[in-house]
C-alpha positions, 0 to 999 in steps of 0.5 A, spaced: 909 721 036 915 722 038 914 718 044 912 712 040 919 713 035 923 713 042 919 707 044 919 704 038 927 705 037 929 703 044 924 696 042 929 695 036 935 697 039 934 691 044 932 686 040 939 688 036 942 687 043 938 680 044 941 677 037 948 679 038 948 676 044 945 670 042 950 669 035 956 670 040 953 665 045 952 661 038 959 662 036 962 661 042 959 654 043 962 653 036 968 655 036 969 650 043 966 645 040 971 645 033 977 646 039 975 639 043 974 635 036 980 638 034 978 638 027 982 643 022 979 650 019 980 652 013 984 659 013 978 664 010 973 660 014 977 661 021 979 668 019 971 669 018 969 666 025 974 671 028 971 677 025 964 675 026 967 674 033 971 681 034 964 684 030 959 682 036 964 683 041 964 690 038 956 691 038 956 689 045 960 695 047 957 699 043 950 697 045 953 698 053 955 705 051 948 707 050 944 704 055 949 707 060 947 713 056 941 712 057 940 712 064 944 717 065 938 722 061 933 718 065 937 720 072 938 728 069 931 728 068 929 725 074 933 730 077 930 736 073 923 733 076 925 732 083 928 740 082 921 742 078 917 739 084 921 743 089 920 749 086 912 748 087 913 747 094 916 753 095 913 758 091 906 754 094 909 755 101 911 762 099 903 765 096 899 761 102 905 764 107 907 770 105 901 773 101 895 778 106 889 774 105 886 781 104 886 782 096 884 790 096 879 793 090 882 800 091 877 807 088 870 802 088 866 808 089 867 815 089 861 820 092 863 827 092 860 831 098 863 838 098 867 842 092 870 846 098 872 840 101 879 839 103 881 831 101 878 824 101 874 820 106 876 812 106 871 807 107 873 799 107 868 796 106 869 789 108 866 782 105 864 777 109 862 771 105 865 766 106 864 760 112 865 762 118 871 758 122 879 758 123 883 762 128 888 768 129 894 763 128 891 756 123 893 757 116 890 763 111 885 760 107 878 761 104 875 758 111 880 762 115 875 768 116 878 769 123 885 772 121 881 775 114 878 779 118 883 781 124 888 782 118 882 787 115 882 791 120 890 792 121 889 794 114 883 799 115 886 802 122 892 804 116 888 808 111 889 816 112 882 820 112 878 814 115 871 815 116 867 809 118 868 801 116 862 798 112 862 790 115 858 787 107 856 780 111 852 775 106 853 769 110 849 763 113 855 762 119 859 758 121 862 756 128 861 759 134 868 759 136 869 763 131 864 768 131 866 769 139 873 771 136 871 775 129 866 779 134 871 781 139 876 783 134 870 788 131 869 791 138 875 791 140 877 795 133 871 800 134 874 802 141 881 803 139 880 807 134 873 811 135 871 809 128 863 807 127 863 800 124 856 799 120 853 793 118 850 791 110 846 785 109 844 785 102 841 777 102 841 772 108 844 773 115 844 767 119 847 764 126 853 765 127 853 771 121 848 775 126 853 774 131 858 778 128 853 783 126 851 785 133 858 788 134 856 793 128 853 800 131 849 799 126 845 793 121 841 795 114 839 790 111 836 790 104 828 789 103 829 781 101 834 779 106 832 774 111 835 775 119 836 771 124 837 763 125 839 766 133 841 759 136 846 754 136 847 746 134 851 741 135 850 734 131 852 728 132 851 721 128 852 715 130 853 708 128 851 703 135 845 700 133 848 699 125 854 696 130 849 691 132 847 689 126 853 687 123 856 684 129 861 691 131 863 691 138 866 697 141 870 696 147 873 702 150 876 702 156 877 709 160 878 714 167 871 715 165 864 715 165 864 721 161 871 719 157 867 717 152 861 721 151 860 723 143 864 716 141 859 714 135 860 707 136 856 708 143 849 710 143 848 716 148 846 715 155 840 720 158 847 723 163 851 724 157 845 728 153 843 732 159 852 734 158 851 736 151 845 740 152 848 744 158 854 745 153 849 747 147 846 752 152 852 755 154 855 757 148 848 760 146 847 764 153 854 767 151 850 769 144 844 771 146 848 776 150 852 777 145 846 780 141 843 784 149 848 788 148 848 790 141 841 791 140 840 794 147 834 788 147 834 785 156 837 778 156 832 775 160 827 777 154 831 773 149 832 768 154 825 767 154 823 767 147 828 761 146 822 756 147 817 760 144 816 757 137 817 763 131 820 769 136 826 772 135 832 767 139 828 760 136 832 759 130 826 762 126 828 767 121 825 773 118 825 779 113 827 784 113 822 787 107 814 788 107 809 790 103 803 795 105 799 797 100 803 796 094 810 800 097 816 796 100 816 798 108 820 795 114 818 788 116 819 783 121 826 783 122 826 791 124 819 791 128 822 784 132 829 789 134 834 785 129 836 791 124 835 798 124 833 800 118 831 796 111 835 800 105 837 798 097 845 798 098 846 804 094 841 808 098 846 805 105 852 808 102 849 815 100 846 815 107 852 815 112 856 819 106 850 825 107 851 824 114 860 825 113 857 831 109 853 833 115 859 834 120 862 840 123 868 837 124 871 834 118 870 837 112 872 833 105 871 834 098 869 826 097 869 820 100 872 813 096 870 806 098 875 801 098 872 793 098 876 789 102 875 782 099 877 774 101 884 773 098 881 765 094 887 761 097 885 754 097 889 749 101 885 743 100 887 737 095 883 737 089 880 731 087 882 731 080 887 733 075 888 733 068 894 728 066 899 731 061 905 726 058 912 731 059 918 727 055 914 721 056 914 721 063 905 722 066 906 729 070 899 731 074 899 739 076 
C-alpha cells in the first residue's frame, strides 16, 4: 500500500510538473507574440501574466528541488543495499571459511562400567553419510567428506580419556580418490595413536564406503544392512552418432592420438576403450588391495572373483542378516569374510563397553559417546528464492 501511494503520488507530482511546463511554454510564446505585434496590454492583465509567470517559474524550481531530493534518497538507498549485500558476502565467507566443518552432540550416551571407577572414557562416534568426494584443501561442504573426516580425527586425537573411535557409515560411495584419502587418514589415525577404530553399519555399505570401512579393526553391521558393491566404474556418455544425425562435426586437432580420448563428440575407438578399462582395472586392483589387507583375505583370490558373477568382488551385495529357524543369524556377508560380526547398534556399544570394562589397565567409572556429525554447509546456489518487496525495490535472499 504504501508503495502504490508513493507511486501514485510521484505520478501526480510529474503530471504537475509536465503542466507547469506546458503553461510556461504557452505564456512565453504569448508574451513574444503580443512584444513583436506591438499591441498594448492593459495594466491588471500584464501585472496578471507576469505573476503567472513568476508563479511557474516558481513551481518549476520547487519541482527540481524535490527530484534532486528524490535522487538523493535513491542513491542512500542504493548505497545502503550495496553495504547490506557486502555483509552477506563476508559473513557467508566467514561461516563457510572459519567454521569446523565437525558439528559435536557432546553426552550422546552414557553407559556406566564401574562405581569404583575413576573418570570417563570418550568415544566419538564419527557419521559418515554423506557422498564420498573432495580433498584436504577444496571447500568444506556437505560433499567435502575428506577434510570432515581429517578435521574428525584432529578432534578425536584431543578428547582427554579416549578410549576408541566409532566409524557410523551409511553410505552408497562415492569417488575413489576420495576414498583412497579418507582411508589412509583412518589408518594413519590408528597408527598415531594406538587407539582401535571400529566400524558400525546400521543400513547399506556400498563401493567406495566399503573401502573406507576396511581401514577399521573391526565391521559390525546391523542384521538388515547390505555389503559389499566392491568394484569401480567409470561412465561416459556420448553424442557422436546424435551429431551425425543432426549434421554436428567435431573437428579437434591435437598432439595425439589419445588427446582426445573420452571426448563425447567422438565415438570411442577399440585402443581407447581397451585404455579406459586398463585405467578402470587399475584403481580397482588398489581396492581389492585395499580390502586383502584389511580382511586378512589373499589378493589373488579376490582377484579371481571379480569375474565371477555373485562372489565378493563383482559388484554383487549381500546381507549381513539371515534367518534359520525363526532366529536372526549371520548372513551372507559374515560367511563371505566382509564383517566380523552382525549386531543391533545398541548390543555394539554395550560390546566394546564391557570390553573397556574388562581392562586391566585402565579402570573407569563410565564411558561417554560424543556423535561427530557433518556441519550442512551448502555452497551450491539455489534454484529459487522467494522475492520479497523491501522500499519498493524486489530483494531476493
Amino acid at each position: 500500500m504504501r508503495g502504490f501511494m508513493k507511486g501514485l503520488w510521484q505520478g501526480r507530482l510529474t503530471r504537475r510538473v509536465e503542466d507547469w511546463i506546458k503553461r510556461h511554454e504557452a505564456l512565453r510564446q504569448k508574451e513574444k507574440a503580443i512584444h513583436s505585434s506591438g499591441a498594448a496590454f492593459s495594466g491588471d492583465r500584464r501585472l496578471k501574466l507576469r505573476e503567472d509567470v513568476e508563479q511557474i517559474k516558481e513551481a518549476a524550481a520547487i519541482s527540481f528541488l524535490l527530484i534532486r531530493q528524490r535522487g538523493r534518497r535513491r542513491a542512500l538507498r542504493a548505497t545502503f543495499f550495496m553495504l547490506m549485500a557486502f555483509a552477506s558476502a563476508a559473513g557467508y565467507w566467514w561461516y563457510t571459511n572459519t567454521q569446523e566443518p565437525v558439528q559435536v552432540h557432546d553426552a550422546w550416551k552414557t553407559i556406566e562400567l564401574s562405581k569404583d571407577g575413576k573418570g570417563t572414557a570418550r568415544v566419538p562416534i564419527i557419521q559418515l553419510r554423506e557422498e564420498i568426494d573432495g580433498d584436504i584443501h577444496a571447500e568444506q561442504g556437505p560433499q567435502n567428506t575428506v577434510r570432515y573426516i581429517a578435521d574428525a580425527l584432529t578432534r578425536a586425537k584431543e578428547e582427554s580419556n579416549l578410549a576408541f573411535v566409532v566409524l557410523y557409515i551409511q553410505n552408497y560411495g562415492g569417488t575413489v580418490y576420495a576414498a583412497g584419502a579418507v582411508h589412509e587418514l583412518i589408518m594413519k589415525f590408528r597408527n598415531e595413536t594406538k587407539k582401535p577404530v571400529y566400524v558400525y553399519v546400521p543400513g547399506n555399505i556400498y563401493s567406495a564406503a566399503y573401502w573406507i570401512a576396511t581401514a577399521g579393526d573391526s565391521i559390525t553391521a546391523h542384521p538388515l544392512a547390505e555389503v559389499g558393491n566392491i568394484g569401480v566404474r567409470k561412465t561416459s556418455i556420448y553424442k557422436c552418432r546424435m551429431g551425425k544425425r543432426i549434421g554436428v562435426d567435431d573437428e579437434t586437432i591435437s598432439t595425439g592420438p589419445e588427446k582426445t580420448s573420452g571426448s563425447e563428440w567422438q565415438c570411442p575407438n577399440p585402443y581407447e576403450q581397451k585404455t579406459e578399462q586398463h585405467i578402470v582395472d587399475t584403481l580397482f586392483d588398489q581396492f581389492l588391495l585395499a580390502v586383502a589387507e584389511g580382511r586378512k583375505i589373499p589378493f589373488a583370490q579376490l582377484k579371481r572373483e571379480a569375474r565371477l558373477p555373485g562372489s565378493r568382488t563383482s559388484g554383487a551385495s549381500f546381507v549381513a542378516g539371515a534367518v534359520e529357524d525363526g532366529k536372526v543369524v549371520r548372513g551372507d556377508a559374515y560367511r563371505l569374510g566382509l564383517i566380523d560380526d552382525v549386531l543391533s547398534y545398541d548390543a555394539f556399544l554395550q560390546k566394546h563397553a564391557e570390553e573397556l570394562a574388562n581392562n586391566e589397565e585402565v579402570h573407569y567409572r563410565d564411558v561417554k559417546f560424543i556423535v561427530y556429525d557433518q556441519r550442512k554447509v551448502d555452497n551450491t546456489p539455489k534454484e529459487k528464492s522467494p522475492t520479497f518487496h523491501l522500499f519498493d525495490f524486489p530483494f531476493t535472499p
